[in-house]
N, C-alpha and C positions, 0 to 999 in steps of 0.2 A: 805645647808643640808649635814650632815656629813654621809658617808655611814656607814652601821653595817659592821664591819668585817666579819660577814657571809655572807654577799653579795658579798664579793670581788672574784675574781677567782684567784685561787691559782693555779700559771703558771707552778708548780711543776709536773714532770708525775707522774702516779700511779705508782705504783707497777707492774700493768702488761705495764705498757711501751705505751701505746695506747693511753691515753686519758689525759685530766686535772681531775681535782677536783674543784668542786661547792657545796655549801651547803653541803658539805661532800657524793656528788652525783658524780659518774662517768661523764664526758661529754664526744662525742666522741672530737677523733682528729685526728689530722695526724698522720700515724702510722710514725718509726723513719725510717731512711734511710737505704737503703740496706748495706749500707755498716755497719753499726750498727749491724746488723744480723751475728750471727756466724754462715759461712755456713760449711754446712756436706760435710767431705771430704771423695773422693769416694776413697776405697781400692783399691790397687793396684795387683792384682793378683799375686804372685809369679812365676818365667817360671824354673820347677822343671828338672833340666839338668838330673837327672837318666830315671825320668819321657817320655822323649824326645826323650833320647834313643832307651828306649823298642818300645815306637809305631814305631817309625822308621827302629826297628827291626822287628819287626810285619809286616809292611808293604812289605818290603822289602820280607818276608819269604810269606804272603801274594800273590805277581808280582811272585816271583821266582816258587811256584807252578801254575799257572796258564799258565804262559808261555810253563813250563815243560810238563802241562800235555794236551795242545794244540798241542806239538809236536809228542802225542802218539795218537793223533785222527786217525784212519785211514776210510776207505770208511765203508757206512752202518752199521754191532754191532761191528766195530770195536772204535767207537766213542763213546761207553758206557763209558768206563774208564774215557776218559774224562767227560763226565755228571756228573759219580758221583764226580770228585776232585770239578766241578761248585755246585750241589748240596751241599756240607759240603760246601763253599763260602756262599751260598744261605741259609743254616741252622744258620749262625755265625752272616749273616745280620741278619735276623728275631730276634733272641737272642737278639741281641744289638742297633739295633732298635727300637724292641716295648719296650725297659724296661729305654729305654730313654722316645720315645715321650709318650709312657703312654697312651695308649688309652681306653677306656672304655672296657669294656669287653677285658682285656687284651688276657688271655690263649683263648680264641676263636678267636681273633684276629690271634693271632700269628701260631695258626695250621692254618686257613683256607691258611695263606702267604705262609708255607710250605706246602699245598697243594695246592697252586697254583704253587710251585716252581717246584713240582715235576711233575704235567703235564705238564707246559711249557717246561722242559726239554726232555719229553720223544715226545710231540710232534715236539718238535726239533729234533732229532734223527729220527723219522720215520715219517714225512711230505715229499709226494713224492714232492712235492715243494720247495726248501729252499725259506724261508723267512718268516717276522715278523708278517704277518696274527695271524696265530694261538696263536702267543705270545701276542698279542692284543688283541683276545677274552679270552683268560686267563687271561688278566689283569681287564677286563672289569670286567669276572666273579667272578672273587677275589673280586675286592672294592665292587660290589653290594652282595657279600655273606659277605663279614665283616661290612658294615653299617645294613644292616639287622640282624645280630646277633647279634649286639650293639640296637638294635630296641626292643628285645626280654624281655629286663627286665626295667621295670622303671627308676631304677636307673642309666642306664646307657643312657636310651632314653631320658634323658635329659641332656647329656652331648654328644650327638651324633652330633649337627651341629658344637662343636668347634672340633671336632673330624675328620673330612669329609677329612681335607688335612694330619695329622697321617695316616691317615686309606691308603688315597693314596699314599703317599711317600711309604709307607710299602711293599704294595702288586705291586707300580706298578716296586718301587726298586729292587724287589726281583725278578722278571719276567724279568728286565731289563739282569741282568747277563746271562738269557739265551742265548741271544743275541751271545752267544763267540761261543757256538753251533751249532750255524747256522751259523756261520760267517767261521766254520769250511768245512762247506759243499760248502762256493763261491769259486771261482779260485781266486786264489791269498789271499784267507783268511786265512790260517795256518802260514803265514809271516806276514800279518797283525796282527795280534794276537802280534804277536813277536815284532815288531816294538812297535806298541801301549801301551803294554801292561809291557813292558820294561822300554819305556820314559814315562808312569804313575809311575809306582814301581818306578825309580828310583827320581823321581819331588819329591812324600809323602815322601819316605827317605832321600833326601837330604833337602829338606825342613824342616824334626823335627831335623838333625842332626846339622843343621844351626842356629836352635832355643834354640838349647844345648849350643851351641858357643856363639853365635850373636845373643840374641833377641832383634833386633834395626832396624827401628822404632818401638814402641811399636804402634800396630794398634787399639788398645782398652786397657784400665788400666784393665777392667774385662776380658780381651781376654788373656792365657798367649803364644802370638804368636808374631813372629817379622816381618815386611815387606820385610826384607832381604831373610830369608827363604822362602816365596813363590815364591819372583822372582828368588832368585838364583836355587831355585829348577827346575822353570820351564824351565830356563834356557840348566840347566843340561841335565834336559829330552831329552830334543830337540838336545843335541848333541848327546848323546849316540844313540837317531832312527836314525841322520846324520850318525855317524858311522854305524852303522849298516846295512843302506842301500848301503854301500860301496860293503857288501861281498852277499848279497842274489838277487839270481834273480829276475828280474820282478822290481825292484824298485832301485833309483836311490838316491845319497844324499840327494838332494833339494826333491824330494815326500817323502822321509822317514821321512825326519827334519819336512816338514810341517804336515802330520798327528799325529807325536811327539806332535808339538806343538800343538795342539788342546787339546791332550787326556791328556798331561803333568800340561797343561791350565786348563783342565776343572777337575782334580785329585785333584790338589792343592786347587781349589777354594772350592770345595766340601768341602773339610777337611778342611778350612779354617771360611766355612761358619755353621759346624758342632761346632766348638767353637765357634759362634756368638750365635747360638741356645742354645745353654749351658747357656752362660751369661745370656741372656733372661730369662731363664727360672729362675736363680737363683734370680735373679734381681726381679722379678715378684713375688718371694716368695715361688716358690715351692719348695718341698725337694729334692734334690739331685740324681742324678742320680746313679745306680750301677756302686761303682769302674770300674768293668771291662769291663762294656758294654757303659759307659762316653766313656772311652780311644779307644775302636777298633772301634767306632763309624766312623768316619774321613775316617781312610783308607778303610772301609768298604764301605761307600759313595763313595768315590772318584773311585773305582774299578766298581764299580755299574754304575755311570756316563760315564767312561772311555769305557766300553761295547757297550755301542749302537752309544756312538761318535764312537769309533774303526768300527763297523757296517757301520755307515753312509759315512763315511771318504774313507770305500774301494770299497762301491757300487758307490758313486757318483765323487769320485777324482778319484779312480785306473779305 
């Protein structure tokens, strides 16, 4: 018995590539091989040399105030001056922070941060106690006065749990910088300051000036950052607090270099992990962050982070 030619199975793929044809019906089949797949090639960020410069300059002029005006703290309202050069620090994170991570209820966000900035500050200055208590309940109070005002309206009470770690990075960021405050008021803290706070500033700026140069290894294609840059940076850090411990009292090369490297360590990773978050974000499909609060985002972090290591570093190692 001779078959119909409509019965026969025609070993030919379709059109969409997946299956045969029977009775001029789809069958399934094997889909084709991966290699048969034209796959999507991921872009490669460009690592913009003008771009690198500036933050690095930023940075740089960033460390240089901070340092500078840790050296004009003196006992009790003479320690105001300094507040305020932390507080404009403290104003520039908020700025460039919430308009990165975005959090619901943005403009109440970002006041409550600067109102928490500014009492951490001022109870830094006039705690007969030095120390990070007070800066604690001010952080506390912040994140539960900024998820409760994201609570307030609908719209944003339902983007309030993916919000919960914005909402903290923000407020307890911002709180964090006080830290330099009180660290003003420990014995041996006004040098610490200087040490720390020199081998951060200097780690973020040799790190993007290195990325101007050398971006090699590339650490991610969506990252426009080089693996050279953070170590050479942090590198750098850590000699410059070695030097430095040569000429100030109380500290030695080997304690300078090692609080260096921590705060140098943990400057660099910050800024480093701040363009990871970028990528994420792009990748994921959302729009785009503001030009300028993209870029000072990094050193802003890294300074913010650098704070309460410089903190811990001289309570518990000095």
């Amino acid at each position: 018995m001779v078959d119909h030619p409509s019965d026969r199975v025609d070993d030919e793929w379709s059109e969409f590539g997946v299956g045969r044809r029977t009775r001029g019906e789809l069958v399934p089949g094997p889909p084709p091989a991966d290699d048969e797949l034209d796959e999507e090639e991921i872009e490669v960020v460009p690592v913009r040399r003008s771009l690198a410069l500036a933050i690095g300059g930023f940075a740089a002029l960033l460390g240089i105030g901070l340092v500078f005006g840790a050296q004009l703290a003196g006992p009790g309202s003479a320690r105001v001056p300094f507040a305020i050069v932390v507080f404009g620090v403290q104003v520039l994170f908020v700025l460039a922070w919430t308009m990165a991570m975005r959090p619901p209820a943005l403009f109440l966000v970002a006041g409550i941060a600067v109102v928490a900035a500014a009492i951490a500050d001022v109870a830094a200055v006039t705690a007969e106690i030095a120390g990070l208590a007070p800066l604690g309940y001010v952080a506390v109070g912040g994140f539960v006065a900024g998820v409760l005002g994201q609570l307030i309206r609908p719209a944003d009470r339902a983007r309030v749990t993916d919000s919960l770690g914005s909402t903290l990075l923000i407020v307890v960021g911002v709180v964090a910088l006080g830290t330099l405050i009180v660290l003003t008021r420990v014995p041996i803290g006004t040098q610490a300051i200087f040490v720390c706070l020199t081998a951060a500033g200097v780690s973020l700026t040799v790190a993007r000036l290195t990325d101007a140069v050398l971006p090699w290894p590339r650490l991610a294609p969506q990252v426009p950052r080089g693996a050279a840059g953070v170590v050479i940076g942090s590198m750098v850090g850590t000699l410059a607090a070695g030097i430095i411990g040569i000429y100030l009292v109380g500290f030695t090369p080997t304690s300078a270099a090692v609080i260096g490297l921590v705060t140098a360590a943990a400057a660099a990773l910050t800024d480093l992990a701040v363009g990871y978050a970028e990528a994420g974000r792009l990748m994921a499909g959302d729009p785009p962050t503001m030009w300028v609060a993209r870029h000072m985002q990094g050193p802003l972090g890294g300074f913010a982070l650098a704070a309460p290591a410089a903190y811990a570093m001289s309570v518990l190692f000095l």
